[in-house]
N, CA, C and O atoms as a GROMACS GRO file, in nm:
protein
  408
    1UNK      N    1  -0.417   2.358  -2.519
    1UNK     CA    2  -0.462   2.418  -2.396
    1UNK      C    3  -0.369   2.536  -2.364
    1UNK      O    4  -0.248   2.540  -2.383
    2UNK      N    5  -0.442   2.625  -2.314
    2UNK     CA    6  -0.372   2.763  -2.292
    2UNK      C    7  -0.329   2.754  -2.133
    2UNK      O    8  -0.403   2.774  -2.036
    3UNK      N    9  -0.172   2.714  -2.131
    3UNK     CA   10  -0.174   2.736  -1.978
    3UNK      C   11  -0.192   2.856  -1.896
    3UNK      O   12  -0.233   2.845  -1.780
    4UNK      N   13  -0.170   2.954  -1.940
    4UNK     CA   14  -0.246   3.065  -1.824
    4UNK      C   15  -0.318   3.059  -1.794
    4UNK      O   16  -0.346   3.051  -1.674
    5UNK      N   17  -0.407   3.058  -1.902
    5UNK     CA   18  -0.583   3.011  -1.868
    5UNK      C   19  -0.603   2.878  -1.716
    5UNK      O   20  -0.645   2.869  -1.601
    6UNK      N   21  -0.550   2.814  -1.805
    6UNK     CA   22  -0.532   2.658  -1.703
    6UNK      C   23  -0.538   2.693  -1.525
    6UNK      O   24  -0.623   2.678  -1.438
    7UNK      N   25  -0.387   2.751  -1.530
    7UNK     CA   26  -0.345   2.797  -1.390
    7UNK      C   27  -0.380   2.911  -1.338
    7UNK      O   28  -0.328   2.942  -1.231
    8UNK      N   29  -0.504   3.029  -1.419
    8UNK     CA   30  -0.578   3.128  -1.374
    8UNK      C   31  -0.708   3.066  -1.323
    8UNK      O   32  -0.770   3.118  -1.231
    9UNK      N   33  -0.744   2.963  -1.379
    9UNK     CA   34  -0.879   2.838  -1.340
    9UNK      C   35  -0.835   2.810  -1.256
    9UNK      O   36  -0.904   2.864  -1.170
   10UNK      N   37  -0.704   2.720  -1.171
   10UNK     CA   38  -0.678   2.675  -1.101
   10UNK      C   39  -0.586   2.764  -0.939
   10UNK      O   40  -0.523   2.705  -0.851
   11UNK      N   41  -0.610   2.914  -0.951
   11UNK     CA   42  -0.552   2.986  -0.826
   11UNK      C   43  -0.732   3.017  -0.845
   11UNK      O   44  -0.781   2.984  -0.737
   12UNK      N   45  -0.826   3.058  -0.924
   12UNK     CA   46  -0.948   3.076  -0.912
   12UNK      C   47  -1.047   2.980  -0.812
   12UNK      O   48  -1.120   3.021  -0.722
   13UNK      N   49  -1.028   2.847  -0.853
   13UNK     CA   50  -1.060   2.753  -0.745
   13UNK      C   51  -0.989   2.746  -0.633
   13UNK      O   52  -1.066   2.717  -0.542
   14UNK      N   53  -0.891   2.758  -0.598
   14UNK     CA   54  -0.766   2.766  -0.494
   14UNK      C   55  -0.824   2.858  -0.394
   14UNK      O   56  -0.828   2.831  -0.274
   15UNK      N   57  -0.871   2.978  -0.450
   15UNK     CA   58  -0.884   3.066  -0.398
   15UNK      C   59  -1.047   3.064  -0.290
   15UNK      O   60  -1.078   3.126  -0.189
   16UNK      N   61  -1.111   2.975  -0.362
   16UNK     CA   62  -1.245   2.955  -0.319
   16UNK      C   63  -1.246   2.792  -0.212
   16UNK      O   64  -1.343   2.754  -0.147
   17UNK      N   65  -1.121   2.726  -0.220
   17UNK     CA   66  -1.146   2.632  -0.064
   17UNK      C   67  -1.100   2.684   0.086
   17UNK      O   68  -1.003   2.749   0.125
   18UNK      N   69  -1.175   2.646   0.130
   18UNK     CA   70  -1.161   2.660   0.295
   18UNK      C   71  -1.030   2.569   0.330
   18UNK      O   72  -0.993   2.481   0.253
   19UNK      N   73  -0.967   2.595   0.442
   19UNK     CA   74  -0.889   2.533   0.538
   19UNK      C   75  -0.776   2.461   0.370
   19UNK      O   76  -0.773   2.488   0.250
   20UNK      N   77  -0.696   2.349   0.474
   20UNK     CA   78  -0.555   2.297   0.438
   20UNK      C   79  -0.601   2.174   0.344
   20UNK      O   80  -0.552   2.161   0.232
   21UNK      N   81  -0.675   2.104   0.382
   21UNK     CA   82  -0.726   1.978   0.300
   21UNK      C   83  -0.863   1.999   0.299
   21UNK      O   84  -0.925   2.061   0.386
   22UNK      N   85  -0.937   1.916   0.143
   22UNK     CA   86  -1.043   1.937   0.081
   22UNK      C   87  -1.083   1.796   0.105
   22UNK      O   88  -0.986   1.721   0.114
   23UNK      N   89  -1.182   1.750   0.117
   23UNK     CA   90  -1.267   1.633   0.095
   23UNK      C   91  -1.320   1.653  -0.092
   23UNK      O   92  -1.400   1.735  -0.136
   24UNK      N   93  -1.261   1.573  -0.149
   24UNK     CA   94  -1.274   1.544  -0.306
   24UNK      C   95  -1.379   1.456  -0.306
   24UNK      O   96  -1.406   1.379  -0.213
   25UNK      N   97  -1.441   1.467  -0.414
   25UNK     CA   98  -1.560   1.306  -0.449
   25UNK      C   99  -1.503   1.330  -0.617
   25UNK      O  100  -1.491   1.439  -0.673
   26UNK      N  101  -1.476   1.201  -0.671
   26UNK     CA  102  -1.436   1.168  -0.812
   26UNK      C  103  -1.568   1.176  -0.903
   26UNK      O  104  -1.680   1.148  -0.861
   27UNK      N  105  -1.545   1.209  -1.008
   27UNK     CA  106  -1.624   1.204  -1.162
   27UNK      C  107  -1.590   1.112  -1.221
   27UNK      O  108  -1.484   1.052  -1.210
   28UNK      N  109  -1.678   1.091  -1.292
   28UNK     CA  110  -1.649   0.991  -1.452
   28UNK      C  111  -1.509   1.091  -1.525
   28UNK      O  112  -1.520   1.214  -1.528
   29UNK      N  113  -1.396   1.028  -1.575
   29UNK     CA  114  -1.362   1.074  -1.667
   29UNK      C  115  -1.305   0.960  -1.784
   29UNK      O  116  -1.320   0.839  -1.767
   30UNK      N  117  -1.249   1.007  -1.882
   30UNK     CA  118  -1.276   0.924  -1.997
   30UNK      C  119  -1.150   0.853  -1.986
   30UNK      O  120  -1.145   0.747  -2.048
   31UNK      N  121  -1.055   0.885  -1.927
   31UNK     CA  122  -0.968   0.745  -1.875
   31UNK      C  123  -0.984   0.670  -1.761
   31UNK      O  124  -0.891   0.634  -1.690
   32UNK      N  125  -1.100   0.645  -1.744
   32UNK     CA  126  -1.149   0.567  -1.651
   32UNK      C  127  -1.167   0.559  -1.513
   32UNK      O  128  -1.209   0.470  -1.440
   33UNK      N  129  -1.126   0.669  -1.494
   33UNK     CA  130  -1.208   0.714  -1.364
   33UNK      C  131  -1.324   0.708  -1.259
   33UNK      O  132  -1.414   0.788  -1.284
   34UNK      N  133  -1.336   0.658  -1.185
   34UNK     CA  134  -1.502   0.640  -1.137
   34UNK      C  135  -1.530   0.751  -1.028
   34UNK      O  136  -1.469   0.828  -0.954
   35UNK      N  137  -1.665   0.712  -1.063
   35UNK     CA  138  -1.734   0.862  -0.988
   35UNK      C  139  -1.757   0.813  -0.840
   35UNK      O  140  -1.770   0.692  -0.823
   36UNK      N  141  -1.762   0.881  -0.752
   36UNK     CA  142  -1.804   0.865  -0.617
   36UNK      C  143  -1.709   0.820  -0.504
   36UNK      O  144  -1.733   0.790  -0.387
   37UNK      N  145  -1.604   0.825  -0.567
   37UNK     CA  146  -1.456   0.797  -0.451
   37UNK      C  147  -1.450   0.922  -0.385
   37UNK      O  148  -1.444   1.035  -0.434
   38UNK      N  149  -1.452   0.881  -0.256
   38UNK     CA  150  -1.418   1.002  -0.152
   38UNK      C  151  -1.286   0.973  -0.126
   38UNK      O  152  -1.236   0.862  -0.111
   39UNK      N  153  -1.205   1.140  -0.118
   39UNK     CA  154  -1.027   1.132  -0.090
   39UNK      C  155  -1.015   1.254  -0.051
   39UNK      O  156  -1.086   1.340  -0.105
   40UNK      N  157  -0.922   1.290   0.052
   40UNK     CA  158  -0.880   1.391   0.087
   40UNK      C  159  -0.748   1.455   0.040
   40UNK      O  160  -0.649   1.382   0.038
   41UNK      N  161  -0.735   1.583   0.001
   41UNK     CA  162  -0.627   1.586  -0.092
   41UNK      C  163  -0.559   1.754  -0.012
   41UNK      O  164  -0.626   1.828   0.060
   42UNK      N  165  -0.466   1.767  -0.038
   42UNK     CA  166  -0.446   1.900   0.004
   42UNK      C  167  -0.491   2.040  -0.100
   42UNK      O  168  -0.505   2.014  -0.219
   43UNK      N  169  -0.505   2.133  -0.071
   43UNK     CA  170  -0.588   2.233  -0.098
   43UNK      C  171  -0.567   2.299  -0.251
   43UNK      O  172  -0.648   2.352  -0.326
   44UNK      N  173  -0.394   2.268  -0.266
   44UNK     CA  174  -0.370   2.288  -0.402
   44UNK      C  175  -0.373   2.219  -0.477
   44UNK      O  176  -0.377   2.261  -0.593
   45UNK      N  177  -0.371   2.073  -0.450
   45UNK     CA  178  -0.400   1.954  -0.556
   45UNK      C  179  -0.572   1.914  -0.574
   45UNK      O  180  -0.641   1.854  -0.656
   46UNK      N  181  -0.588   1.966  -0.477
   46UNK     CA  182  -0.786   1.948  -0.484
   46UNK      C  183  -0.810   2.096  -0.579
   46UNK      O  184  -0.904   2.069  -0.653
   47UNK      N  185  -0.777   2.198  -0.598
   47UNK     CA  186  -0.797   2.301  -0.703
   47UNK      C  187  -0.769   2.269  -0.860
   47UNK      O  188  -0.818   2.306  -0.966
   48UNK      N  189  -0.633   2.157  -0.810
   48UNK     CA  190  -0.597   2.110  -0.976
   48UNK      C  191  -0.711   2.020  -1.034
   48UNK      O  192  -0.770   2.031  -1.141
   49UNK      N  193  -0.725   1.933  -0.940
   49UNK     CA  194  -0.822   1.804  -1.000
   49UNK      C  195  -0.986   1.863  -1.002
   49UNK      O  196  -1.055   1.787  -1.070
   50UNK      N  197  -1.057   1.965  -0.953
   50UNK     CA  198  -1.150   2.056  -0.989
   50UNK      C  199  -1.123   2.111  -1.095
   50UNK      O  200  -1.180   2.063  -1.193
   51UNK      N  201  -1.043   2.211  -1.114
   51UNK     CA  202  -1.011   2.245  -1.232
   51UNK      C  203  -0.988   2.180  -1.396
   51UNK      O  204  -0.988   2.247  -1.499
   52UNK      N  205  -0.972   2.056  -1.384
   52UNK     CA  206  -0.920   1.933  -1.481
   52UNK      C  207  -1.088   1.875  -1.502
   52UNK      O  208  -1.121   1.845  -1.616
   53UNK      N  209  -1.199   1.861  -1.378
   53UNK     CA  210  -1.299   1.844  -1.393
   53UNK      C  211  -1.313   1.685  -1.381
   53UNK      O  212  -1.389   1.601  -1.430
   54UNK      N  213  -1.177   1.681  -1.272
   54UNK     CA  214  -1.184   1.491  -1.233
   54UNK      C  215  -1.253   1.465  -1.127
   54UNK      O  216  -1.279   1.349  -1.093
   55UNK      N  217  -1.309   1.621  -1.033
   55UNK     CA  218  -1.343   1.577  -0.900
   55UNK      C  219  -1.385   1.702  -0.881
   55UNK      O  220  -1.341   1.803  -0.937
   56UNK      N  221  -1.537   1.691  -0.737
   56UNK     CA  222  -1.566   1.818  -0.747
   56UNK      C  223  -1.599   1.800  -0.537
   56UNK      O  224  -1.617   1.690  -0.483
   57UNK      N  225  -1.597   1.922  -0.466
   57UNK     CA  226  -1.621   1.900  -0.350
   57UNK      C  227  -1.687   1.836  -0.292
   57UNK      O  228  -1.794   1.802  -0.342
   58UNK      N  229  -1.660   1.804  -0.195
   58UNK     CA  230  -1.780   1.705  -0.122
   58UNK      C  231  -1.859   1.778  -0.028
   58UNK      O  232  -1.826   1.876   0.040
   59UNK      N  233  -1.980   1.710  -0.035
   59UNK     CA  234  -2.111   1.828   0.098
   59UNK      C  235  -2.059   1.832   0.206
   59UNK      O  236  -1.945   1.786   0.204
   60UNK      N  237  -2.101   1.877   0.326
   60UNK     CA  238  -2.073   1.826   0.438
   60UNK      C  239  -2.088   1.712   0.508
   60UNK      O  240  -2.025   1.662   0.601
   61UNK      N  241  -2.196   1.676   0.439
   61UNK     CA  242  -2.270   1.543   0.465
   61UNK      C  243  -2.195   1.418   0.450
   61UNK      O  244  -2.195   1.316   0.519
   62UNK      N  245  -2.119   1.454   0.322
   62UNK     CA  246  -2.026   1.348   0.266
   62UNK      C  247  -1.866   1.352   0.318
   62UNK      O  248  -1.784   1.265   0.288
   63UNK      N  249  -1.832   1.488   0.412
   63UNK     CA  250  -1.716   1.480   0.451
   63UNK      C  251  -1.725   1.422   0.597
   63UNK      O  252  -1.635   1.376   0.668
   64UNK      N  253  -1.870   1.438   0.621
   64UNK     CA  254  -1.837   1.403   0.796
   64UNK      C  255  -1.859   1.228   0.762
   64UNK      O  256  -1.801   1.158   0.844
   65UNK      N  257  -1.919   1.168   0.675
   65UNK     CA  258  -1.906   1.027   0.648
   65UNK      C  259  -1.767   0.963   0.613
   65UNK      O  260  -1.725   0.854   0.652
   66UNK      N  261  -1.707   1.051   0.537
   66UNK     CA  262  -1.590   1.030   0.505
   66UNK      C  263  -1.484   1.009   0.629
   66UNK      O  264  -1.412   0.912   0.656
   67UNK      N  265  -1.500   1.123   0.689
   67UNK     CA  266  -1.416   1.149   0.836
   67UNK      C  267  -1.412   1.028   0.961
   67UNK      O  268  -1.315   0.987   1.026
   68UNK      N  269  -1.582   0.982   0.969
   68UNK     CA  270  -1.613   0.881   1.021
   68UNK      C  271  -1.570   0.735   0.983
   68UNK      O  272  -1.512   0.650   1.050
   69UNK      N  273  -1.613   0.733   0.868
   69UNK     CA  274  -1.519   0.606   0.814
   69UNK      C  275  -1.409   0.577   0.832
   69UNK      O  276  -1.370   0.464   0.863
   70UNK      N  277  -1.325   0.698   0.812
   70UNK     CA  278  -1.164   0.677   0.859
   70UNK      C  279  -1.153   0.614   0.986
   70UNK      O  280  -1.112   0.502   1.018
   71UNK      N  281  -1.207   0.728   1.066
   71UNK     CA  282  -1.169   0.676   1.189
   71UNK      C  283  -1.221   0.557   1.263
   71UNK      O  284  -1.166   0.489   1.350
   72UNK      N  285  -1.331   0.546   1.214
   72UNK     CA  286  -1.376   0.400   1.209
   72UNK      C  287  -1.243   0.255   1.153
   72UNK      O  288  -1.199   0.148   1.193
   73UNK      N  289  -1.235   0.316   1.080
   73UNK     CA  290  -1.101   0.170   1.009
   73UNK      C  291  -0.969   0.185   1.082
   73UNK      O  292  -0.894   0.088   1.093
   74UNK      N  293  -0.932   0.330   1.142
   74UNK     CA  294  -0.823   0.371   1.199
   74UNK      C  295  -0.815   0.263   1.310
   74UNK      O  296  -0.725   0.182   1.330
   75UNK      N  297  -0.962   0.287   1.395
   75UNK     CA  298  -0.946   0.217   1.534
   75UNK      C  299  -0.967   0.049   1.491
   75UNK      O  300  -0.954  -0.030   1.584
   76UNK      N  301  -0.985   0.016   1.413
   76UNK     CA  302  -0.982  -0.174   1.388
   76UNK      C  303  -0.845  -0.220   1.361
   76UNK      O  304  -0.784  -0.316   1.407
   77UNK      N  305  -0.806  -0.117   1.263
   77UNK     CA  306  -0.646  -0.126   1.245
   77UNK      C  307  -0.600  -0.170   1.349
   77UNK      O  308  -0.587  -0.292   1.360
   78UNK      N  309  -0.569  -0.095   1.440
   78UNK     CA  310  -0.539  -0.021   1.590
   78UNK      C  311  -0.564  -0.166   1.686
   78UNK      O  312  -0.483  -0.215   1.765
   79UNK      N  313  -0.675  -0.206   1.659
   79UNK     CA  314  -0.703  -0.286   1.747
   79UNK      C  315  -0.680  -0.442   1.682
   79UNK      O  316  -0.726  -0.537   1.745
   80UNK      N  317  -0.624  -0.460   1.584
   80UNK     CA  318  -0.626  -0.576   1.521
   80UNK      C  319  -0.482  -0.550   1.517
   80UNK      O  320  -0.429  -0.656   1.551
   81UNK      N  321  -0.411  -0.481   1.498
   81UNK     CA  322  -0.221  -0.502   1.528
   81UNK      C  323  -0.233  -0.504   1.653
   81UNK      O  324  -0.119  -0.541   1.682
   82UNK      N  325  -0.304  -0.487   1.787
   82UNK     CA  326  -0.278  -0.507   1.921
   82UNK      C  327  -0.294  -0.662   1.945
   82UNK      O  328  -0.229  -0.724   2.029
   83UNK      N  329  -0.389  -0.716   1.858
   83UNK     CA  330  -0.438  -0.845   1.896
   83UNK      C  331  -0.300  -0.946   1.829
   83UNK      O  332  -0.256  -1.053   1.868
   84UNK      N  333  -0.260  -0.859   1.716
   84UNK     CA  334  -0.176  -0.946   1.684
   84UNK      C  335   0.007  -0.949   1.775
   84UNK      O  336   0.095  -1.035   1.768
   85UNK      N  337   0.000  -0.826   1.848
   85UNK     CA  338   0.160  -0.774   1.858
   85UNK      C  339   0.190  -0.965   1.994
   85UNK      O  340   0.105  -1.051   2.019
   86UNK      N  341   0.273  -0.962   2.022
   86UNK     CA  342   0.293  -1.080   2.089
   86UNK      C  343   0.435  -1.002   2.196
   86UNK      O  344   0.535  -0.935   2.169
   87UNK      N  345   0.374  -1.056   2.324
   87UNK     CA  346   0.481  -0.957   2.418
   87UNK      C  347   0.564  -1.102   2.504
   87UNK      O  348   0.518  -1.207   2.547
   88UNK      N  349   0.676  -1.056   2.503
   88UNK     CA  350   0.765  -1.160   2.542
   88UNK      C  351   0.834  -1.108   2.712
   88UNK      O  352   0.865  -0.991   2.733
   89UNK      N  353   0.848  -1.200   2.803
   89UNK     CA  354   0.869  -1.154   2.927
   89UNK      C  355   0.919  -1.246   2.994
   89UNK      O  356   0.869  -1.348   3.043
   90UNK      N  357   1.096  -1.174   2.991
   90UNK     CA  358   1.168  -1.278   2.994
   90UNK      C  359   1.220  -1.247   3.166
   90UNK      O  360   1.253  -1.143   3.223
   91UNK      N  361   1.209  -1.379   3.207
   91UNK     CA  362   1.235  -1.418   3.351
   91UNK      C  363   1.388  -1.431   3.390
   91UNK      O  364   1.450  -1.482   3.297
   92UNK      N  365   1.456  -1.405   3.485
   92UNK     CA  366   1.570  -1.481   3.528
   92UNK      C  367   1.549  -1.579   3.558
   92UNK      O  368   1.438  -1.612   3.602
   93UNK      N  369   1.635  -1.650   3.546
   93UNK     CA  370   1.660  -1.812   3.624
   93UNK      C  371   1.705  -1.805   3.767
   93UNK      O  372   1.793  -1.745   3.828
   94UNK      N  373   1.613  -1.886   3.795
   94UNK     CA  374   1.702  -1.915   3.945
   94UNK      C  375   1.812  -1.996   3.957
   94UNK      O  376   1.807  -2.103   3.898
   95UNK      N  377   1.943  -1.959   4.042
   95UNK     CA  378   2.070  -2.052   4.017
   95UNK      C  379   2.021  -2.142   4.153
   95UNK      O  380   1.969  -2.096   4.255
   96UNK      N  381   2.053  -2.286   4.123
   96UNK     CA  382   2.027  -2.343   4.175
   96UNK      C  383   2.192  -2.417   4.266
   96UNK      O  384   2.295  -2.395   4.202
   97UNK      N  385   2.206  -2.469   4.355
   97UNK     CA  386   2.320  -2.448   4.441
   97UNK      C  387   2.408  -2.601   4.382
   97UNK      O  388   2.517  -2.638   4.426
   98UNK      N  389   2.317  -2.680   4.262
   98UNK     CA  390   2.386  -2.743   4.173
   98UNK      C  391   2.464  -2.659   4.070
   98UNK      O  392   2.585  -2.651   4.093
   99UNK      N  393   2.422  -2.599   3.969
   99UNK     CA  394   2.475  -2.495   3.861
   99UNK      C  395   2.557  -2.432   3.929
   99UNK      O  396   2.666  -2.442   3.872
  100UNK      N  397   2.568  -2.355   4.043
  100UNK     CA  398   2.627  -2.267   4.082
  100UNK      C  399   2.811  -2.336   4.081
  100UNK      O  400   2.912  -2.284   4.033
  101UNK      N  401   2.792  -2.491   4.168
  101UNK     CA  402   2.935  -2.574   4.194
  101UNK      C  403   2.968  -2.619   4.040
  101UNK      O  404   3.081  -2.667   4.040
  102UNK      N  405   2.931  -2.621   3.954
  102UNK     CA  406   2.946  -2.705   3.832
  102UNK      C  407   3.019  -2.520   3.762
  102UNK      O  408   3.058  -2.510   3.645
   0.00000   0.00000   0.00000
């Protein structure tokens, strides 16, 4: 493999995403890879893995599902460590006018 080539493919794609992070969807590749994983990657590592031909953009369709999902699992998270956190609330004692002579 000719790396110039490589990394002229890969500022070529670079050059063609929008914004900071890409919504990726995975391909088949021959080390076993499966197709249809949605991942968000940042803009220069989503140019590499296009370029390599492990992953190719996602529609819009598939990023706003993606987006939703997250935040969908974000808030169960969220709400399932609340159910679990356990709050402790600790009282003074009252001195009683026994304890106090002792």
């Amino acid at each position: 493999m000719d790396l110039r080539v490589y990394y002229n493919r890969v500022r070529e794609v670079e050059s063609t995403l929008e914004g900071a992070h890409t919504v990726l969807v995975s391909l088949v590749t021959q080390d076993g890879g499966r197709a249809g994983v949605l991942t968000e990657a940042p803009r220069h590592v989503a140019a590499k893995q296009i370029a390599e031909g492990r992953a190719r953009v996602s529609t819009v369709e598939e990023a706003d599902i993606f987006h939703a999902d997250n935040t969908r699992r974000k808030r169960e998270f969220d709400e399932l460590e609340a159910m679990n956190r356990v709050q402790f609330v600790v009282m003074p004692q009252k001195h009683s006018a026994k304890s106090v002579k002792e």
